[in-house]
C-alpha positions in Angstrom: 38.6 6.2 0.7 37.6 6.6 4.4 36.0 3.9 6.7 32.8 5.6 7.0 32.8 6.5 3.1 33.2 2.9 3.0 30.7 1.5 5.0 28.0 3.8 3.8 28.7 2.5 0.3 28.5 -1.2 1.7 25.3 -0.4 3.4 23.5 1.5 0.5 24.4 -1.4 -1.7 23.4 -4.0 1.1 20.1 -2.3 1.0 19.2 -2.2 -2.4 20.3 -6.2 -2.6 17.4 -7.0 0.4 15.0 -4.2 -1.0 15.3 -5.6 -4.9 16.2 -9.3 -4.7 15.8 -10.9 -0.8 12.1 -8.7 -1.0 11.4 -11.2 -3.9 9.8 -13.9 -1.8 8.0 -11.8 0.5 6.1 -10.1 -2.5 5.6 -13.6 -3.6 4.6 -14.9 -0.5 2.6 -11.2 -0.2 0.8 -11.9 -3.8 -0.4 -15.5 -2.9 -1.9 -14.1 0.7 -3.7 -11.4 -0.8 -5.0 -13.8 -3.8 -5.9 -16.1 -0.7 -7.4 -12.9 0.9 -9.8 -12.2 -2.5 -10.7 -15.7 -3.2 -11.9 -16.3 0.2 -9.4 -19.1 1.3 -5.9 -19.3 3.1 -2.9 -19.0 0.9 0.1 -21.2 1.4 0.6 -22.2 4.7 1.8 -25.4 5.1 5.2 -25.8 4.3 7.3 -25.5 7.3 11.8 -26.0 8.3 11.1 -27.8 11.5 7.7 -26.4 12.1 8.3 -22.8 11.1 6.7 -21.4 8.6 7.3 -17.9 9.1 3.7 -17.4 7.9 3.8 -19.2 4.7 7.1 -17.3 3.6 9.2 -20.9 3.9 6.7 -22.2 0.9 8.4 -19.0 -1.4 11.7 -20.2 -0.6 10.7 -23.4 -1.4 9.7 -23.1 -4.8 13.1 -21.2 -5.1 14.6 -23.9 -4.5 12.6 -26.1 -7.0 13.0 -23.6 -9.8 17.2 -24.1 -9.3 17.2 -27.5 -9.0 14.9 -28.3 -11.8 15.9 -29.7 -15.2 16.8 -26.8 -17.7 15.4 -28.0 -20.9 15.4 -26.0 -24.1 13.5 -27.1 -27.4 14.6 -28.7 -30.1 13.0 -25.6 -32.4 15.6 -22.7 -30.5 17.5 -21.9 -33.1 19.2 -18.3 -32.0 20.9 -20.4 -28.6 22.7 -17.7 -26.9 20.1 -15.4 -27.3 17.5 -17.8 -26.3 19.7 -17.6 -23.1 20.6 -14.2 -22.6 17.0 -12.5 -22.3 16.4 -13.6 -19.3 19.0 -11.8 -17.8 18.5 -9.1 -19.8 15.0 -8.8 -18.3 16.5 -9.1 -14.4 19.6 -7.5 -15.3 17.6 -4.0 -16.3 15.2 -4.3 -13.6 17.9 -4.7 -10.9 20.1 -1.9 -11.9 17.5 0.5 -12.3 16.7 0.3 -8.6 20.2 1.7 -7.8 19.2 5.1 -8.4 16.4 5.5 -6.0 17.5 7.4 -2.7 16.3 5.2 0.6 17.4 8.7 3.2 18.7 12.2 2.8 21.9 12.3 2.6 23.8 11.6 5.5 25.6 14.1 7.1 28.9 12.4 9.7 31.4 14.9 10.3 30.5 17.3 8.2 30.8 15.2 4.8 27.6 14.6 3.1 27.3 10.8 1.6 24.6 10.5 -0.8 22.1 7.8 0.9 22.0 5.7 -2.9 23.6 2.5 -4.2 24.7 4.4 -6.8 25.3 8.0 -6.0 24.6 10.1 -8.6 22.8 12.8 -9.8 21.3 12.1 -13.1 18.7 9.2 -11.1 16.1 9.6 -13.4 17.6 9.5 -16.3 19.5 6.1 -15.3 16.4 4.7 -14.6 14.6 5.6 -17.8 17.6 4.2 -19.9 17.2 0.6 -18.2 13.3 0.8 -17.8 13.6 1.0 -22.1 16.1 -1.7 -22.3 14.1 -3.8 -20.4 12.1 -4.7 -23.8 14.6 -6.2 -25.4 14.8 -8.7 -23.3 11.1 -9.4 -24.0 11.3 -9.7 -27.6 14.9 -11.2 -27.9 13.4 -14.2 -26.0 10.1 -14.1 -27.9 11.4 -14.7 -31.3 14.6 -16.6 -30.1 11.8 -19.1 -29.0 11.2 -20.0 -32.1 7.6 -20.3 -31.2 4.3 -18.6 -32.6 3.2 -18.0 -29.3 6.4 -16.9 -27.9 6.9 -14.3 -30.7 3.2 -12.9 -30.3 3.9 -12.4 -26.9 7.1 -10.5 -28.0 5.2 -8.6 -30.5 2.6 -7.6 -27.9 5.1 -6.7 -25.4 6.9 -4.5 -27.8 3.8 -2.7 -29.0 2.8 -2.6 -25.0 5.9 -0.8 -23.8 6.1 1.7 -26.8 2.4 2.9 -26.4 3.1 3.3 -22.4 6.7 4.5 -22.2 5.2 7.6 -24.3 2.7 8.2 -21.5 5.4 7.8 -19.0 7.9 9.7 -20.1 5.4 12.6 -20.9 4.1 12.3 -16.9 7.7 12.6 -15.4 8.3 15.5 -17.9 5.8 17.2 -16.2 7.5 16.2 -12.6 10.9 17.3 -13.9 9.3 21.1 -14.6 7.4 21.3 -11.0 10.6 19.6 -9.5 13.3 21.5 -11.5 15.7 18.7 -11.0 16.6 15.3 -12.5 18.4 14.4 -8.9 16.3 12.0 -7.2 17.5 13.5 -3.6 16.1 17.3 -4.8 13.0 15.5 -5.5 12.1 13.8 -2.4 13.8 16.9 -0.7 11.3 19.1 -2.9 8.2 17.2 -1.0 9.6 17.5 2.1 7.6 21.4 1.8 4.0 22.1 2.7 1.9 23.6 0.3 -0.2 26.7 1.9 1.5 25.7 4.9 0.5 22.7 6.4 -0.6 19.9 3.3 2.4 17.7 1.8 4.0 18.9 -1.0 4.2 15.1 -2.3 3.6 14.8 -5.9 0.2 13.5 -5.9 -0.8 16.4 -4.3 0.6 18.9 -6.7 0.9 17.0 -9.9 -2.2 14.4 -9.2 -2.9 13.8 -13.3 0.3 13.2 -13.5 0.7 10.4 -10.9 -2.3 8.9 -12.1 -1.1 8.7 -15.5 2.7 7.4 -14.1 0.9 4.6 -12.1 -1.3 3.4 -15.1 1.6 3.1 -17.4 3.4 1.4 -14.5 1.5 -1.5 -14.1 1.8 -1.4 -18.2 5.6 -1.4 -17.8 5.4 -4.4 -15.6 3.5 -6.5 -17.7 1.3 -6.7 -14.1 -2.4 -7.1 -14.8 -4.6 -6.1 -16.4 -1.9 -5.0 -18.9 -0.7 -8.9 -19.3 -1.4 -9.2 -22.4 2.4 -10.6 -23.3 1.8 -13.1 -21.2 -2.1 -14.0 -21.5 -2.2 -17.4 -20.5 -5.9 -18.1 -21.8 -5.0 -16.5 -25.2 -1.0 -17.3 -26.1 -0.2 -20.1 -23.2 2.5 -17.8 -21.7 3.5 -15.7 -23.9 7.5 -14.9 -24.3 8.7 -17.4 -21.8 6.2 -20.3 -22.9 9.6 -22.4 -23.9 11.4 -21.7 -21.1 11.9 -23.6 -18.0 14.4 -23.8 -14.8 16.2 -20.9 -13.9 15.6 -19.4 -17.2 11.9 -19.0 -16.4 13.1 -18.4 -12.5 15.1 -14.8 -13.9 11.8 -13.7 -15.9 9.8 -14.5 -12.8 11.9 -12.7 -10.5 12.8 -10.0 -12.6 9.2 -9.0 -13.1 8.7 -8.9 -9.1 12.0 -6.9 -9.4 10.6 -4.4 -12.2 7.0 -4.4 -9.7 9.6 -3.0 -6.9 11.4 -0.6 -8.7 8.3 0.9 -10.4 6.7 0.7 -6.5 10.0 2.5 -5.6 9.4 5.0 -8.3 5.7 5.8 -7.5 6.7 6.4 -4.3 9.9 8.8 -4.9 8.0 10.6 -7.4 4.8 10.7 -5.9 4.5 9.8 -2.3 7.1 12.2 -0.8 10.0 9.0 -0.5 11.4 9.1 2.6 9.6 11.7 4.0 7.7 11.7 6.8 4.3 13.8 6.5 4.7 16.9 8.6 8.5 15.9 9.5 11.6 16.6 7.3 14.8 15.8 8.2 15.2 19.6 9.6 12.4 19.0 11.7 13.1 15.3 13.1 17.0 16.0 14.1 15.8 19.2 15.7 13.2 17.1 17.7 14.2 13.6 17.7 14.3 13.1 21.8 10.5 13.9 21.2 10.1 11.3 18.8 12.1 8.8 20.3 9.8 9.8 23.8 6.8 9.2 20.9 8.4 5.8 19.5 9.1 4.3 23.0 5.1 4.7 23.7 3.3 3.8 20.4 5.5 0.8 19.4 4.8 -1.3 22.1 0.8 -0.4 21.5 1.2 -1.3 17.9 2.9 -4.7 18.6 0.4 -5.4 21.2 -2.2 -4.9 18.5 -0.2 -6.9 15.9 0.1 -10.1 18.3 -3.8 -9.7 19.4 -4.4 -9.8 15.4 -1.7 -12.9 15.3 -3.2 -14.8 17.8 -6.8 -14.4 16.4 -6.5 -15.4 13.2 -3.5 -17.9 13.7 -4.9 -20.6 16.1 -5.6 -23.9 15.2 -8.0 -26.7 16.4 -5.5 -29.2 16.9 -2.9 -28.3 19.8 -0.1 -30.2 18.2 -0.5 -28.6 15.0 3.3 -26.6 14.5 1.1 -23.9 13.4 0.5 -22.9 17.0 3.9 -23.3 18.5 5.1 -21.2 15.6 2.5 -18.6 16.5 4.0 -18.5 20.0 7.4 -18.6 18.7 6.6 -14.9 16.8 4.4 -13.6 19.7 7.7 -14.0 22.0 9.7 -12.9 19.6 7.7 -9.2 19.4 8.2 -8.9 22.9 11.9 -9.6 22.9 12.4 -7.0 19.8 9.8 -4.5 22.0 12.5 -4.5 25.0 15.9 -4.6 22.7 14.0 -1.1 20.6 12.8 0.5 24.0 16.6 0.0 25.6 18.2 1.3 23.2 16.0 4.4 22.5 16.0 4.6 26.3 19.8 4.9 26.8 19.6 7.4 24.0 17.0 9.6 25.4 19.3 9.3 28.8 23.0 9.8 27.5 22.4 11.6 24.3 23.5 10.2 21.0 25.7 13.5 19.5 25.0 15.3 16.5 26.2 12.2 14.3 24.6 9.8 16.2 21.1 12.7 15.3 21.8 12.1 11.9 22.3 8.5 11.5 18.6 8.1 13.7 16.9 10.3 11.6 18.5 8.8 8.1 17.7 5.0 10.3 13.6 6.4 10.3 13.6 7.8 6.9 14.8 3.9 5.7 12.1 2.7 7.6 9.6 4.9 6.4 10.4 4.6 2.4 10.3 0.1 3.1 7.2 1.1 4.7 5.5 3.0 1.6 7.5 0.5 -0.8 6.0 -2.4 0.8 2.2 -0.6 0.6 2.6 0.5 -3.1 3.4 -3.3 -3.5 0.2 -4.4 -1.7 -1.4 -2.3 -4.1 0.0 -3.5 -7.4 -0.9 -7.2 -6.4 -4.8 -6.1 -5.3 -4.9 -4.5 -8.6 -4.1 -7.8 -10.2 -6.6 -9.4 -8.4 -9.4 -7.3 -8.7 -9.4 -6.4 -12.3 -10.1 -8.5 -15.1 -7.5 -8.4 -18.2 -8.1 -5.5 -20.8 -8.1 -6.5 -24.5 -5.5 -5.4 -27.2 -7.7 -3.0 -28.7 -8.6 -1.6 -25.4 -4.8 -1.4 -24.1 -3.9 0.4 -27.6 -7.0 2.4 -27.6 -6.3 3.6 -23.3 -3.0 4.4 -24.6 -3.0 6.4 -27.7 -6.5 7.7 -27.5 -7.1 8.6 -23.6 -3.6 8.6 -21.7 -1.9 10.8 -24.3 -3.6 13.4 -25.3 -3.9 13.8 -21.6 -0.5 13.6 -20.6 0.2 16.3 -23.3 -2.1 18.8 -22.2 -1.1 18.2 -18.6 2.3 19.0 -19.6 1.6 22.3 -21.5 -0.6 23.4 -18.4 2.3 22.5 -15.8 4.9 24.3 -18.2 2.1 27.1 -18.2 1.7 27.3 -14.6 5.3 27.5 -14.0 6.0 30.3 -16.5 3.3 32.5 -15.1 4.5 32.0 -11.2 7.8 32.2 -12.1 8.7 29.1 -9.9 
């Protein structure tokens, strides 16, 4: 195994730790802000490590902390012990390793070898990531009835019957992606939407298959248990649902693993549906063939954008009180741009002036696709959390009834019409 072989293994895998696990507290921190946002007050921003408070981030990390160091008690009433332990992992076990399918760049060509830009490279993606999306459950229901807890089993029960109706949907949606894509390879699909349809729209997946994204997105936030599909966890009807007896760490793994399974099904939407790594207008033939343009283009608009981004800093993080740390952590970021402005513009200077070689092409344009997919990942986040906060939580009868009566019968026309469509083209 060769040193660049081995570092592009290190760095896909380095990459799907921060984009799966370290992202945890910034989607916490992200959920509380945008709660904040909706309700018309501030979100946490208090809690600071000598006065920085990176925004309200530290208080994330904080209640990390709390969750590890806090007594792990179990109830008397457990009776199945090691089960009782083991679904929480389950639940963040699943989540984790079904993000290490999802491709983050084309593949990366250095020296004429092509390295798959995955943690895992393969090419059966989306079937790895519908095995662990259905194992997921079991971790649900093991630690619903290994409660021992009439509350903890309903939640089970509901999560079970949840996850069944939706995963139907779901897999009936991606069928219809697999017939327009024509490939189970994650890469061919993002590569596929890397096209223009009639010439000059995207050929992302919600622009050709826009029933089926809808329906993938719905059963999505089902998947996730995120609202308003939390019924498993209704707090107003079954206390918490499957985790109501746990505590600790125990609780921590079902809290972050449903953050983590939020990610991955962000990641999915956004593979499937929202062209991945692409860049509207510019696949990776077109950026390596023009990327002194783009750098030209980057070493103009990023310093206009982070001017706009302090100005919006500055206006809505100043306080009254001079002394507050609030401020000095304010200036703190607002010299920090700048410094990161003038490292980004040297660098891409001295590239525009020496040249970079044909690898060096190849690792800038795989370096922009990264940036772009974290981009849409982090926006298909935002969007999971407004949901939550917007809409109210459905019923059982109205889940069950969305499910089997609406979503379905969709979904299964949608895919006879695709398979239709294809035959008739002769795509």
């Amino acid at each position: 195994m060769n040193s660049t072989l081995v570092s592009i293994v290190i760095f896909n895998i380095v990459m799907a730790l921060i984009v799966s696990l370290v992202f945890v507290p910034v989607l916490v921190w992200m959920e509380r802000r945008v709660a904040g946002f909706m309700q018309d007050r501030l979100g946490p921003n208090r809690c600071n490590i000598a006065g920085v408070r990176l925004g309200g981030l530290v208080q994330s990390f904080a209640d990390m902390l709390k969750l590890v160091f806090k007594e792990d008690y179990r109830a008397g009433a457990v009776k199945e012990k090691m089960l009782f332990t083991l679904s929480p992992v389950i639940v963040f076990a699943t989540a984790y390793l079904s993000f290490m399918a999802i491709p983050f760049a084309d593949d990366l060509v250095i020296d004429d070898k092509s390295y798959i830009m995955q943690a895992l490279p393969m090419e059966f993606g989306m079937l790895w990531i519908l095995a662990f999306a259905g194992l997921g459950i079991y971790g649900l229901m093991l630690g619903g009835w290994a409660s021992n807890n009439k509350y903890s089993l309903l939640g089970g029960i509901r999560a079970a019957a949840q996850v069944v109706s939706y995963e139907a949907v779901m897999g009936l949606s991606i069928v219809s992606m697999l017939i327009v894509y024509g490939s189970i390879h994650m890469g061919d699909m993002v590569r596929f939407q890397g096209n223009l349809v009639w010439g000059f729209i995207p050929a992302w997946g919600i622009i050709v298959q826009p029933v089926a994204a809808i329906l993938f997105i719905i059963t999505a936030f089902a998947e996730t248990n995120r609202a308003p599909f939390d019924i498993a966890e209704g707090e107003s009807e079954i206390v918490g649902g499957f985790h109501t007896e746990y505590s600790a760490m125990r609780f921590g793994l079902f809290f972050v693993g449903e953050y983590i399974a939020m990610g991955v099904a962000s990641a999915l939407i956004v593979t499937l549906f929202l062209g991945g790594y692409q860049i509207p207008w510019l696949n990776t033939e077109v950026l390596k063939n023009n990327i002194t343009t783009i750098f030209a283009v980057l070493i103009v608009t990023i310093p206009i954008l982070s001017y706009m981004f302090a100005g919006w800093i500055k206006k809505n993080n100043v306080w009254l009180d001079k002394n507050d740390a609030r401020n000095r952590e304010t200036k703190w970021l607002i010299t920090g741009i700048v410094i990161i402005n003038i490292i980004i513009i040297l660098f891409l200077g001295i590239f525009l002036l020496f040249g970079i070689g044909e690898n060096g092409v190849n690792i800038s344009v795989a370096a922009l696709q990264v940036m772009t997919f974290v981009v849409k990942l982090l926006m298909m986040n935002f969007f999971f959390i407004w949901v939550r906060w917007t809409l109210a939580r459905f019923r059982y009868d109205q889940l069950q009834n969305l499910a089997w009566k609406v979503l379905l019968p969709i979904a299964i026309a949608n895919v006879f019409i695709t398979g239709t469509f294809v035959v008739m083209l002769g795509v």
